[in-house]
Backbone as a ProteinNet text record, in pm:
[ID]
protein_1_A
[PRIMARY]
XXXXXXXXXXXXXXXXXXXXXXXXXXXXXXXXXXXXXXXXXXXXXXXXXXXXXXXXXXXXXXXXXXXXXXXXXX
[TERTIARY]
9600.6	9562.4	9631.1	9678.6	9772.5	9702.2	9604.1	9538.6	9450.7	9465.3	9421.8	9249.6	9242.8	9162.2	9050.1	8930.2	8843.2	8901	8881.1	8951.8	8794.9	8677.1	8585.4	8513.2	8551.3	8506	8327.9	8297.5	8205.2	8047.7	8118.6	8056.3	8136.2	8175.7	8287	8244.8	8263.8	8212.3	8213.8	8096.7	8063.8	8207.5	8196	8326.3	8277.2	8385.7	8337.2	8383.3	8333.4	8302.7	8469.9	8572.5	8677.6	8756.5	8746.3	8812.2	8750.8	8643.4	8586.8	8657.5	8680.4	8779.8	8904.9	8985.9	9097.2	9093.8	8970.2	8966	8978.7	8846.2	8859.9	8961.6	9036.3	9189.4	9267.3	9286.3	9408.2	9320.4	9215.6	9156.7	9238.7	9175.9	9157	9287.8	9416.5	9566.6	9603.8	9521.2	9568.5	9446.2	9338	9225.8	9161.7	9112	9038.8	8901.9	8831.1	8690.9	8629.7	8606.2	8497.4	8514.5	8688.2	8656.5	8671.4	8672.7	8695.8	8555.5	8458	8303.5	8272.6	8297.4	8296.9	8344.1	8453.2	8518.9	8417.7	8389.9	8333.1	8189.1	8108.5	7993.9	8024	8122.8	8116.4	8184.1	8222.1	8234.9	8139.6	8056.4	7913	7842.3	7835.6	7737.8	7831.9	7951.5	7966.1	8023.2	8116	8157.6	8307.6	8415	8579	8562.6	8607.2	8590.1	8698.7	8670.6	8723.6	8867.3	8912.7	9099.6	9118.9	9226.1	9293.7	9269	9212	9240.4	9298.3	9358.8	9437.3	9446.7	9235.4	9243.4	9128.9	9085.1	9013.4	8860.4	8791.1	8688.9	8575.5	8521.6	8334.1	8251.7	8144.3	8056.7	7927.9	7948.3	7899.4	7951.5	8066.8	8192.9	8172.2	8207.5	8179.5	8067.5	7964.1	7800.4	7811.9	7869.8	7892.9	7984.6	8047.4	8144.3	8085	8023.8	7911.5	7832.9	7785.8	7686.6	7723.1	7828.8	7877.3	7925.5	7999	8038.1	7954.1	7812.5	7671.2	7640.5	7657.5	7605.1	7678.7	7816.2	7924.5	7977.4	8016.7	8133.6	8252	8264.6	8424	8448.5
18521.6	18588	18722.6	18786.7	18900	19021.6	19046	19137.8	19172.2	19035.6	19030	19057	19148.9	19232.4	19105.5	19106.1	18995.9	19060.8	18958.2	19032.9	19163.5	19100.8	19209.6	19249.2	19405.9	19356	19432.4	19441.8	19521.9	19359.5	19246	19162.8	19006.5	18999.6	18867.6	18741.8	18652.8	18520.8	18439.6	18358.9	18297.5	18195.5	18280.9	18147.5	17988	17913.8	17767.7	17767.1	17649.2	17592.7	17596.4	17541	17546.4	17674.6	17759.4	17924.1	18003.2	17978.2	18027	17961.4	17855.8	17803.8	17843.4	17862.8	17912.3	18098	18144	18316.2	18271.2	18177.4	18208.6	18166.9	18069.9	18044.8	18151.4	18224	18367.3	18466.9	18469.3	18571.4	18558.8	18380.5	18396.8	18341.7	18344.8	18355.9	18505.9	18610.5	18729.4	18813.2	18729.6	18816.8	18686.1	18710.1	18591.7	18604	18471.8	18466.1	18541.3	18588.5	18703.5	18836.7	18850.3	18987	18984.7	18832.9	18824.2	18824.3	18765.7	18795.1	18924.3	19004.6	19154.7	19233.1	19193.5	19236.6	19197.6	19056	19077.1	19135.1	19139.7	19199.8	19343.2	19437.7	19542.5	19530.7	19463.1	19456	19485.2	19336.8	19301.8	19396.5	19528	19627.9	19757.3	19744.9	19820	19951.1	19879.1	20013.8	19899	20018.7	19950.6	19869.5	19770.1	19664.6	19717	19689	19801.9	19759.1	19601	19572.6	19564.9	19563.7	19495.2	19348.7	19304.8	19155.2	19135.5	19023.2	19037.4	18996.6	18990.3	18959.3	19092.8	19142.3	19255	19134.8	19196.2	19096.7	19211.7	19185.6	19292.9	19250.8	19335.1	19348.7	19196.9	19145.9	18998.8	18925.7	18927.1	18798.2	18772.7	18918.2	18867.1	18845.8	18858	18804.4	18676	18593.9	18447.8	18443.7	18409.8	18414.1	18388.3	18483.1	18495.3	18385.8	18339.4	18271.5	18167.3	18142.8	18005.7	17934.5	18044	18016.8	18000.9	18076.3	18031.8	17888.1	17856.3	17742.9	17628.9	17626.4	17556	17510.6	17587	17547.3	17563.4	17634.4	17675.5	17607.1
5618	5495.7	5479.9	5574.7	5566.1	5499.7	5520.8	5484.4	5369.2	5316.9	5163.5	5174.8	5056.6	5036.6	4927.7	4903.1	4810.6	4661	4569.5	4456.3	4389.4	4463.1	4409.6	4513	4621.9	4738	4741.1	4623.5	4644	4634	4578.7	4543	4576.1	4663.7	4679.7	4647.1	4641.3	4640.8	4786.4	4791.5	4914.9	4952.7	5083.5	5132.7	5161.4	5130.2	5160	5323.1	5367.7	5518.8	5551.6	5441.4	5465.3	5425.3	5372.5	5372.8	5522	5561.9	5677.2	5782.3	5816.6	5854.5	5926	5783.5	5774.6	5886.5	5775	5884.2	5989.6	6074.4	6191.5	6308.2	6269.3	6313	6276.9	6216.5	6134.5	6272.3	6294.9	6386.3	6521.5	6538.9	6683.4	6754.5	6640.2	6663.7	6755	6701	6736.6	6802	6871.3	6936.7	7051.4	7125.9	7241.5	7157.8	7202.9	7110.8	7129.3	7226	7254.4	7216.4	7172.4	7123.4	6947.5	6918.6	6785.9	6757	6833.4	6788.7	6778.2	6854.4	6869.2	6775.2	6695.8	6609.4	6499.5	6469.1	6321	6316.4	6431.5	6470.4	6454.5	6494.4	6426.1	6265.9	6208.3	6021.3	5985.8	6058.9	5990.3	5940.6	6093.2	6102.9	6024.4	5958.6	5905.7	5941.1	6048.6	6186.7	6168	6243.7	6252.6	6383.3	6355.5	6520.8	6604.2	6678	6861.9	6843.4	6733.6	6778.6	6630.2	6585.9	6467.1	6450	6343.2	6301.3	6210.8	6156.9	6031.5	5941.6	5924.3	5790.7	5742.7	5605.8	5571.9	5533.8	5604.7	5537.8	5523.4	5444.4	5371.8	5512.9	5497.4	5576.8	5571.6	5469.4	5444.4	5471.1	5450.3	5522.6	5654.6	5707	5861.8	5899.2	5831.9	5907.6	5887.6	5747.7	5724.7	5848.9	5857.2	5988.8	6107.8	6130.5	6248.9	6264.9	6173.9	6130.4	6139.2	6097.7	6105	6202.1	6264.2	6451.5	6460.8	6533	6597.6	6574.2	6436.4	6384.7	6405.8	6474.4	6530.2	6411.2	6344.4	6235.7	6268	6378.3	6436.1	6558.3
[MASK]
++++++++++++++++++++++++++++++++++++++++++++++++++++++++++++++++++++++++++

């Protein structure tokens, strides 16, 4: 995703099972799982995650994310 920003990030639209997908492969190209969990766990909470990832995601994105790993979507 190269950094791409939501086109409204104050209000984004819910990602599907398959755009979530897509993030968490673009992540975990350039982070090990455990620190890619770490990473969107600080988004979530609204703090800079400890590495670079390379995609920009809102503080909702990455809780979906989260959420969805847990839930074995990834």
């Amino acid at each position: 995703m190269d950094n791409k920003t939501p086109a409204n990030p104050n209000n984004p639209a819910p990602l599907s099972d398959e755009e979530m997908m897509k993030l968490i492969d673009e992540i975990l190209d350039s982070v090990q799982p455990q620190e890619a969990e770490g990473c969107l766990l600080a988004i979530a909470n609204g703090t800079s995650p400890p590495r670079d990832i390379p995609v920009a995601l809102t503080p909702d994105q990455a809780s979906s994310l989260l959420l969805f790993l847990h839930r074995g979507g990834g």
